[in-house]
C-alpha positions as CSV (number, residue, x, y, z in Angstrom):
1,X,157.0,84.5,126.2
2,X,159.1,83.9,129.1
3,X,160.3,80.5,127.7
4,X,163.2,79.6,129.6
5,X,161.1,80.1,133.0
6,X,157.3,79.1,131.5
7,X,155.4,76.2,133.8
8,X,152.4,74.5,133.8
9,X,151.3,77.7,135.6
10,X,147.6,76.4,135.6
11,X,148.4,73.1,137.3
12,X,150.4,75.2,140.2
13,X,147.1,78.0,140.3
14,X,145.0,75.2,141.2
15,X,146.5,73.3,143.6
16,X,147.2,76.9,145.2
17,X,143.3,77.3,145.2
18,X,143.5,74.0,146.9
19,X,145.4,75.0,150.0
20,X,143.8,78.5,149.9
21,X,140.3,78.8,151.9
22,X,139.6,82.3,150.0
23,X,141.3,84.0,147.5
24,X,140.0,87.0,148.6
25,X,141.9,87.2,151.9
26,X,144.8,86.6,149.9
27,X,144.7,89.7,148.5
28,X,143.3,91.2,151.7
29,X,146.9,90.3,153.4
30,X,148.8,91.1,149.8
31,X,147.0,94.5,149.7
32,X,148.0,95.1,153.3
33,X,151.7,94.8,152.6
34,X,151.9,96.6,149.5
35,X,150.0,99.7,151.8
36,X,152.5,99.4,154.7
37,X,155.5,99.2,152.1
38,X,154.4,102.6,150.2
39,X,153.3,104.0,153.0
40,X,156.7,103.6,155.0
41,X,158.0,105.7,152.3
42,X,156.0,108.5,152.0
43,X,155.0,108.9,156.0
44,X,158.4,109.7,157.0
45,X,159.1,112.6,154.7
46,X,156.5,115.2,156.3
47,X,157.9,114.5,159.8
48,X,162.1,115.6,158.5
49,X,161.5,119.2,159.9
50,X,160.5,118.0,163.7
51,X,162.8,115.0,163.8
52,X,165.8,117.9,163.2
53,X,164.8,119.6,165.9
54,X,164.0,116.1,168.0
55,X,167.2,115.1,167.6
56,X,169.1,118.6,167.3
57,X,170.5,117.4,163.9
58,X,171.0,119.0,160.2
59,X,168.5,118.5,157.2
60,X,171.8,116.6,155.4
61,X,171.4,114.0,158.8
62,X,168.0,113.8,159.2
63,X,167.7,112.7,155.1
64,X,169.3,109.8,156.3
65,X,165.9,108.6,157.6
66,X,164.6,108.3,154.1
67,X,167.4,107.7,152.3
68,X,168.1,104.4,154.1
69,X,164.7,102.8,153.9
70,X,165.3,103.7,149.9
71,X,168.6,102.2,149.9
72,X,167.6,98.9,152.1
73,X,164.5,98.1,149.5
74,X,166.8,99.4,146.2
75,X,169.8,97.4,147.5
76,X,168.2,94.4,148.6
77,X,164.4,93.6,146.5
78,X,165.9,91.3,143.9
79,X,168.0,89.2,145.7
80,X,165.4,88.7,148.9
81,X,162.8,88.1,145.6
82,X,165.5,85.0,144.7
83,X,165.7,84.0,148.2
84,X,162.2,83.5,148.9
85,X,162.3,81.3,145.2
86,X,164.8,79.4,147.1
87,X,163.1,79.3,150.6
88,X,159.7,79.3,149.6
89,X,157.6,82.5,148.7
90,X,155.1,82.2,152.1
91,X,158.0,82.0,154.6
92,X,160.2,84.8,154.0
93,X,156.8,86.5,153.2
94,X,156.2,86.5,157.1
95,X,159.6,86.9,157.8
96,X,159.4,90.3,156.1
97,X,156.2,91.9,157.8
98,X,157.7,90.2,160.7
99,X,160.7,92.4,160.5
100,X,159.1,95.5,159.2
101,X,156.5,95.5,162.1
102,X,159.7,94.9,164.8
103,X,161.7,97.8,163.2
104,X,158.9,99.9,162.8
105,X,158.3,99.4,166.7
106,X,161.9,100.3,167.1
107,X,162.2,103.2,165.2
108,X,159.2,104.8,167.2
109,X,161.3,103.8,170.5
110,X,164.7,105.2,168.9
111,X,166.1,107.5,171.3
112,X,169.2,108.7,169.2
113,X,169.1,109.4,165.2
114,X,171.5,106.9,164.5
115,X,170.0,104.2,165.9
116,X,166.0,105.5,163.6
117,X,168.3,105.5,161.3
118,X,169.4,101.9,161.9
119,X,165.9,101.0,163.0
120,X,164.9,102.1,159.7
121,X,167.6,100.3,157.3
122,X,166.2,97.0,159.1
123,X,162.8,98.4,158.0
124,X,163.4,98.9,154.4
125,X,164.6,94.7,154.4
126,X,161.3,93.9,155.8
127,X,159.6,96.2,152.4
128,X,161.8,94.9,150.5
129,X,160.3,91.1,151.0
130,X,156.8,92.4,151.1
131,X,157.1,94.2,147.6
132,X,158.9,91.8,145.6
133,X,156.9,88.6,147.0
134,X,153.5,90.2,146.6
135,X,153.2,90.1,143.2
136,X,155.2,86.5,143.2
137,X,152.0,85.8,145.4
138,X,149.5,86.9,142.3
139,X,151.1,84.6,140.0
140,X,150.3,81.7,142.9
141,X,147.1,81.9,143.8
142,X,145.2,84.3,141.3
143,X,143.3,82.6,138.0
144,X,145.4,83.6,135.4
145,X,141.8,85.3,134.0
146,X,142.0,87.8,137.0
147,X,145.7,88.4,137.3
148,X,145.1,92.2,136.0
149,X,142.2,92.9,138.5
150,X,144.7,91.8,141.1
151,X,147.9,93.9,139.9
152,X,145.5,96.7,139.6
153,X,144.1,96.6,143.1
154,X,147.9,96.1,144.4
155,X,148.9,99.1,142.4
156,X,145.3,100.7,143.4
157,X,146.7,99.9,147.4
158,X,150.6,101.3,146.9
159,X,149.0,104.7,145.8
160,X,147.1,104.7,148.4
161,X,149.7,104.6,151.0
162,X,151.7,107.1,149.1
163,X,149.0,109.4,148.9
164,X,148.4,108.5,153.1
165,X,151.6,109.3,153.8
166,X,151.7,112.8,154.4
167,X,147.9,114.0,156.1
168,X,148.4,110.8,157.8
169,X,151.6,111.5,159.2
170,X,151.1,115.0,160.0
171,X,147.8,114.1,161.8
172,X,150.2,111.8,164.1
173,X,152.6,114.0,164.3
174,X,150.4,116.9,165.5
175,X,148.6,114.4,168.2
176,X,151.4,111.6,169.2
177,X,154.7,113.4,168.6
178,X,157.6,112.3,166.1
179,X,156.7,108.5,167.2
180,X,153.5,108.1,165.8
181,X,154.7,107.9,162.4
182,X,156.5,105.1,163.2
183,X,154.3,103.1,165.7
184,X,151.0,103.6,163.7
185,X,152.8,100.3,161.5
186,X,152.9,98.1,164.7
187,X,149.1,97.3,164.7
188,X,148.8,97.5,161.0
189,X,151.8,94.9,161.1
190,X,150.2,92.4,163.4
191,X,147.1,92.5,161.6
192,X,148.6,91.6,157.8
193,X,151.1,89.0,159.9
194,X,148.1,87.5,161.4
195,X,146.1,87.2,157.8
196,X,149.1,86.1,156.0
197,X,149.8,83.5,158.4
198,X,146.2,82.4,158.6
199,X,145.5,82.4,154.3
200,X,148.8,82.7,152.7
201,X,149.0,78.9,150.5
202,X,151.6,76.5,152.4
203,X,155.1,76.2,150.0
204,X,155.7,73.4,148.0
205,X,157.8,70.9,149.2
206,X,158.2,69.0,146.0
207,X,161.6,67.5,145.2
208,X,164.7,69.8,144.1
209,X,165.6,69.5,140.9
210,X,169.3,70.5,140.3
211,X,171.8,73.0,142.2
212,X,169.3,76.1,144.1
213,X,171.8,77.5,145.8
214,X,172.1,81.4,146.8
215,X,174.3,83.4,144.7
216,X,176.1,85.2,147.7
217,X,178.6,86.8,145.6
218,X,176.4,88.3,142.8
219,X,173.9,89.6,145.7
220,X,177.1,91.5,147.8
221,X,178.0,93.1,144.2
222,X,174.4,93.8,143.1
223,X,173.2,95.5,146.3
224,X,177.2,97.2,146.3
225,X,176.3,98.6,142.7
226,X,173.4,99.5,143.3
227,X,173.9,101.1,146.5
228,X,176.9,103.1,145.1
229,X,174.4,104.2,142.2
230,X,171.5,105.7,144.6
231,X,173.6,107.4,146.2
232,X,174.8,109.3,142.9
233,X,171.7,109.9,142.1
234,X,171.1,111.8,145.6
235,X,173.8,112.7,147.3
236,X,174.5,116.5,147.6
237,X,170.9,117.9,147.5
238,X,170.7,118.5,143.3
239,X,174.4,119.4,142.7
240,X,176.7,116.7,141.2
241,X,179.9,117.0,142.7
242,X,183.6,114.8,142.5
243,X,181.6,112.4,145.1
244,X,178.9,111.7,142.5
245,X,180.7,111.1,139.9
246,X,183.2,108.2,141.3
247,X,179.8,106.8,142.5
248,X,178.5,106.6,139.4
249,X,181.8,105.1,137.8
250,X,181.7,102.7,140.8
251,X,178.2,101.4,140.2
252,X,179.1,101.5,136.4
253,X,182.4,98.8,137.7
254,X,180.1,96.8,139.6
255,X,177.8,96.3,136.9
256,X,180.2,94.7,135.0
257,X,182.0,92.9,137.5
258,X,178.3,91.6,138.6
259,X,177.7,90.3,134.6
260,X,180.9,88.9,134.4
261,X,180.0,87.1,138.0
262,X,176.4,85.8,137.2
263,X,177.6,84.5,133.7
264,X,180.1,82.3,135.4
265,X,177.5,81.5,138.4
266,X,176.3,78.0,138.7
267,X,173.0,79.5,140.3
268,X,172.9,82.9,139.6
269,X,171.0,85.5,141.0
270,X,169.9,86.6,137.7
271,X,169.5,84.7,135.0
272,X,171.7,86.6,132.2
273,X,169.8,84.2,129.6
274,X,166.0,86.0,130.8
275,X,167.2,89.6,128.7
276,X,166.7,88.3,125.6
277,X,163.2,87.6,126.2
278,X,161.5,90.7,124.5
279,X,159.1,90.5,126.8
280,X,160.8,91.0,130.1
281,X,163.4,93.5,129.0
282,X,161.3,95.5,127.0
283,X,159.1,95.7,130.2
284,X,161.6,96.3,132.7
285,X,163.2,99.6,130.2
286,X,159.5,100.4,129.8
287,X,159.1,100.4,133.7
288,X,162.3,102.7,134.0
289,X,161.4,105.3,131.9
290,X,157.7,105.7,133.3
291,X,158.7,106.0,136.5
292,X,161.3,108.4,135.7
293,X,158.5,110.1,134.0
294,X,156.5,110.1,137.1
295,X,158.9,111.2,139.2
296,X,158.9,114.5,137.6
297,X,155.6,115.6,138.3
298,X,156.7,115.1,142.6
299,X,159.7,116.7,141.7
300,X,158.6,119.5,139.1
301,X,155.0,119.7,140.6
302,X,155.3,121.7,143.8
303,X,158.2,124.1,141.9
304,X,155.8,125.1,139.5
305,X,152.3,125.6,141.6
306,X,154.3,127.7,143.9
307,X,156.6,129.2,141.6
308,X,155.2,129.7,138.6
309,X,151.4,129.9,139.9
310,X,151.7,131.7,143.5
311,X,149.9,129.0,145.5
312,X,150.2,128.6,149.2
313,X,151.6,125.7,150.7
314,X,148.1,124.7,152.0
315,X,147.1,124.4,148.0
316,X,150.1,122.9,146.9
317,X,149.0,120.2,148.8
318,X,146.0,119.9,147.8
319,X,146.7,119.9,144.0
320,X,149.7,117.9,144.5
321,X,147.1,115.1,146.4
322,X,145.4,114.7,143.1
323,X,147.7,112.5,141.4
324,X,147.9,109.8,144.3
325,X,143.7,110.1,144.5
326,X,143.2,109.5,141.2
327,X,146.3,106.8,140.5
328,X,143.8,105.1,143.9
329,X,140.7,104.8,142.0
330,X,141.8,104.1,139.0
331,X,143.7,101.3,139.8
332,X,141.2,98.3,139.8
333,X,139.5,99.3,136.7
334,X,142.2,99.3,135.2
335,X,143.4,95.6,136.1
336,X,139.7,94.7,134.9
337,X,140.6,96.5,131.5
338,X,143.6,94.4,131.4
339,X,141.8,91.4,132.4
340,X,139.5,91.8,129.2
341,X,141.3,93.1,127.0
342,X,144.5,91.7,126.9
343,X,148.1,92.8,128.7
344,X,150.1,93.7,125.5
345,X,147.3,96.0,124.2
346,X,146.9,97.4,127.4
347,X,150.3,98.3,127.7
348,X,150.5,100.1,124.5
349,X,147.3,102.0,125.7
350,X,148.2,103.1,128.8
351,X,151.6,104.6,127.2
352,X,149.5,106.0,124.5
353,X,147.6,108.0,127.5
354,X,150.5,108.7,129.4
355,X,152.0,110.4,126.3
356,X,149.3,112.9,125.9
357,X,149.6,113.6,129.6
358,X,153.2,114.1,129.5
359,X,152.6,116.7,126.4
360,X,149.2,118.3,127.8
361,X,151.4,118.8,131.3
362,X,154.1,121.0,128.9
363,X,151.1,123.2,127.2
364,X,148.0,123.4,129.8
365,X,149.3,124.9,132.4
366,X,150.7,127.9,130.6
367,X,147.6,128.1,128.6
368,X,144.8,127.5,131.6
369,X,147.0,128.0,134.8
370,X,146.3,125.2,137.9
371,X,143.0,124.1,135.9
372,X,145.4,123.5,132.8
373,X,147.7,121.9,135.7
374,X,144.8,119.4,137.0
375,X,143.9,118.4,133.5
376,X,146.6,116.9,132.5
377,X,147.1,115.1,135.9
378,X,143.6,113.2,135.2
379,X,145.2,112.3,131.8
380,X,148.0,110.8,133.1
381,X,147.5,109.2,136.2
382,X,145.4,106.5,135.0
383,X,147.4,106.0,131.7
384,X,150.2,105.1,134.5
385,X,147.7,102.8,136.1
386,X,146.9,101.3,133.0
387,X,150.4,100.8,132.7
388,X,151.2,99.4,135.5
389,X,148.9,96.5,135.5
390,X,149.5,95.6,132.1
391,X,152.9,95.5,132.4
392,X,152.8,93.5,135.6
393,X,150.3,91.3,134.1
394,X,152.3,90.4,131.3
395,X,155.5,90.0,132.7
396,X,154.4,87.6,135.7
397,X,151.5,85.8,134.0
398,X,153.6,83.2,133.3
399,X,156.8,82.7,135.2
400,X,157.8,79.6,136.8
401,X,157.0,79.6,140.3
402,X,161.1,79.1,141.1
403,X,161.4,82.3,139.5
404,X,158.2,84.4,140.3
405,X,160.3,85.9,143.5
406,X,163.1,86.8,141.2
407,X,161.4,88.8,138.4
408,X,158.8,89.9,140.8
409,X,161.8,91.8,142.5
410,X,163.5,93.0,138.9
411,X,160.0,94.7,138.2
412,X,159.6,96.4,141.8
413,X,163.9,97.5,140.9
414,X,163.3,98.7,138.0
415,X,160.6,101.1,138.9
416,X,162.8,102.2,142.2
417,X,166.1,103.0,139.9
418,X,163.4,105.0,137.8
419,X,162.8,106.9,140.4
420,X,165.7,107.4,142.0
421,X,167.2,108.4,138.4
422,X,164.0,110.5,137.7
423,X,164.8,112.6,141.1
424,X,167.9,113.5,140.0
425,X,167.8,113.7,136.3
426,X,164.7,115.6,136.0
427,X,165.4,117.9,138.4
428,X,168.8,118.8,136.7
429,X,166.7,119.3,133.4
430,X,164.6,121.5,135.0
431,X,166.8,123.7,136.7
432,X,168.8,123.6,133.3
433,X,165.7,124.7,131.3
434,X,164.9,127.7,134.6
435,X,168.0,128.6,134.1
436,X,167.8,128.5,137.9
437,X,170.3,127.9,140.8
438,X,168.2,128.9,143.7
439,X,164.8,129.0,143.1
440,X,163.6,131.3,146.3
441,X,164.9,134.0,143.2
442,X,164.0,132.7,139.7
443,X,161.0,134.4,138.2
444,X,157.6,133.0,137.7
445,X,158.4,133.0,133.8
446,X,161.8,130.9,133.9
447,X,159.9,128.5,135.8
448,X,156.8,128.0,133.7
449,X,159.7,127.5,130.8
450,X,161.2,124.8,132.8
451,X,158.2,123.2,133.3
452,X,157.7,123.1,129.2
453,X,160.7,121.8,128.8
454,X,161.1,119.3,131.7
455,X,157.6,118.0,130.1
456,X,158.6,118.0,126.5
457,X,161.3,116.0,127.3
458,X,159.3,113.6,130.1
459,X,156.6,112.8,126.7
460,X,159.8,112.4,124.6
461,X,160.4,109.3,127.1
462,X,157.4,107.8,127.1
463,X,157.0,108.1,123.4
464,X,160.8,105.9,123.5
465,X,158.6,103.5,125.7
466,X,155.8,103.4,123.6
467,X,158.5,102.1,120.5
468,X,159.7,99.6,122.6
469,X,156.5,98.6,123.4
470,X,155.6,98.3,119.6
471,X,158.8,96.3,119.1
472,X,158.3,93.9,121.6
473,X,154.3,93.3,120.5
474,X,156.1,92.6,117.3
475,X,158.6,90.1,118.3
476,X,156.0,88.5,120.3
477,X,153.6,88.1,117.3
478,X,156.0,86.9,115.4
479,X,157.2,84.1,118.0
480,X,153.8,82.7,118.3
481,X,153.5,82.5,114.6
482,X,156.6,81.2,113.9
483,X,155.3,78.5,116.6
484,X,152.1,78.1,115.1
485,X,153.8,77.1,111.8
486,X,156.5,75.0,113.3
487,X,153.4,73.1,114.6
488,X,151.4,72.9,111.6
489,X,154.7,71.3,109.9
490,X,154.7,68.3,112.4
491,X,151.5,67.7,111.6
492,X,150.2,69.4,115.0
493,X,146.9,71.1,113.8
């Protein structure tokens, strides 16, 4: 698996355990930054409403304020993941808290929306490092027996700060103004620079071994496509205008422009040659269509409970808080499922749960109301988490440490362009299947049909994902026995 990018991964683990006094802080300062990045996302959202009226400004303006933290990790996570294969993981590793905790300070001192909205552009580089060199960081200085308990507890810490998010921020908001939601990252920054500084293992300064340069080119057209792409996606508040459309032919041109670039590249920014490794491409589709999947129940969810089922806003919350609680503790048993078990089967498993969560989400709910609702949400949370570290764990179990960065970043994408695309495709299949254009006036029965349908369609994904994880189980099986009798021919038994 992984050929073209497989090292001696065990010689580079221990002479990481060398340099590093405890493993454990490690992940103490890894945790950290996978909290601040997911909770950067979700804090800002409750606090849209007062920062229109703070700065006088309309819901289209003040959407800026998420949108560009979005854009700045979407744009940006796979070619900072390549730079810090370049620069060495550890540095640019500091640079990025270093610049999130500087931005975050600035966005709390912004005194026009603009310049938040600048503030928090610069912000969404500095999450962009810190997601797609933490997991690099696993591969480093993890034993390859614990790699799942440690993707699990990263996963375990990125729900937590989206779960965080919004009590947090509305606690801050209540008792510090707008500004708290921003600042409360400053001390929480110093203390993950001063553990990563302190415990992070030192780069390797071995000796360069052909051309490492930074693929300039292919980074201005990725982060061009896929900026022209998000915004398609969620531009125009659900309708899908002229706008949207040359967008998405845009990002459609600049995804073959950028192929055509990186195959001529004498150090690309993507390796074109890494696809047809089952393994990673089967992983990062897999990793789309889940997340798309999970999208829908932020984006169905609260339509449906209030909709369909007459809850307050006050409960809404609550039952929409469930998901995040349970993907929290589920997260580290599940990396120590994977860790026993094995990654592949894992995978398979966790889709396998996630599928009869998808499915029990379409009938429960109609059939036991919010109990129905909560059911199916215990069903498919930790299938997701099961997921997750599985398919982490056997993606960057073994990838070269001059690529770790890279793929690290292509995993953290792929989930982000899920989604994003989940956002907007899932809410146009459920407005579709309300037969709704405002839903202030749709009745309670059009939107219990939507729901159905959005999840019908939402366990028709994952059962895509489970075939692909079949095929690629398959194809790997076969390599390794196609290796084990090419061996057995030399005379290598």
């Amino acid at each position: 698996m992984l050929k073209p990018i497989i090292a001696s991964r065990d010689e580079t683990v221990a002479e990481s355990a060398q340099r590093t006094p405890s493993v454990r802080w490690v992940l103490a300062s890894l945790s950290l930054s996978m909290l601040l990045s997911s909770l950067g996302t979700s804090i800002a959202n409750v606090g849209l409403p007062t920062l229109s009226q703070a700065f006088n400004a309309s819901f289209q303006e003040v959407q800026w304020i998420v949108l560009a933290y979005l854009l700045a990790i979407t744009t940006l996570i796979v070619s900072v993941g390549r730079l810090g294969d370049i620069t060495g993981h550890r540095r640019l590793l500091l640079a990025g808290i270093f610049v999130f905790t500087v931005a975050s300070a600035l966005c709390g001192f912004a005194s026009t929306l603009w310049l938040l909205i600048a503030a928090r552009t610069a912000q969404g580089l500095g999450a962009a490092i810190m997601m797609a060199l933490t997991m690099a960081f696993v591969g480093e200085t993890v034993a390859k027996a614990k790699i799942g308990s440690a993707m699990g507890l990263l996963g375990t810490m990125s729900a937590i700060g989206t779960a965080l998010g919004p009590s947090l921020g509305g606690v801050l908001i209540a008792g510090l103004s707008w500004r708290g939601i921003f600042l409360i990252n400053v001390p929480l920054g110093i203390l993950t620079f001063i553990l990563a500084y302190r415990y992070l293992p030192f780069d390797r300064r071995g000796p360069k071994t052909g051309s490492a340069g930074f693929d300039l080119v292919g980074t201005l057209l990725l982060a061009l496509t896929l900026a022209a792409y998000a915004l398609a996606m969620t531009m125009g508040r659900g309708s899908f205008g002229a706008l949207n459309m040359a967008l998405l032919l845009a990002a459609v041109f600049g995804a073959g422009l950028f192929v055509f670039a990186e195959a001529r590249a004498t150090s690309p920014l993507i390796r074109l040659a890494m696809f047809r490794d089952p393994v990673l491409s089967g992983s990062l589709a897999m990793n789309l269509l889940v997340s798309t999947v999970m999208m829908a129940t932020l984006v169905v969810g609260p339509f449906y409970l209030s909709g369909a089922l007459g809850l307050n806003l006050a409960l809404v919350g609550i039952v929409m808080s469930i998901g995040p609680i349970i993907s929290a503790l589920s997260g580290v048993p599940a990396g120590r499922m994977v860790d026993r078990f094995g990654a592949p089967i894992m995978v398979i498993a966790g889709l396998i749960v996630m599928v009869a969560g998808s499915f029990a989400l379409s009938v429960l709910p109609a059939m036991f109301g919010i109990a129905g609702y909560i059911a199916a949400i215990v069903v498919l949370t930790p299938g997701y988490q099961l997921f997750q570290a599985a398919n982490n764990t056997a993606v960057m179990m073994d990838v070269h440490s001059d690529q770790r960065g890279a793929i690290s970043g292509m995993l953290s994408l792929s989930r982000n362009l899920g989604l994003i695309t989940g956002a907007s495709v899932i809410g146009a299949v459920f407005a579709l299947a309300s037969a709704a254009t405002d839903f202030t006036t749709v009745p309670p029965e059009a939107i219990a049909t939507g729901m159905r349908i959005t999840f019908a369609v939402a366990g028709i994904l994952i059962v895509a994902a489970l075939a692909l994880a079949f095929a690629s189980h398959a194809r790997s099986r076969r390599a390794v026995s196609s290796n084990h009798e090419q061996g057995e021919g030399c005379g290598l038994e």
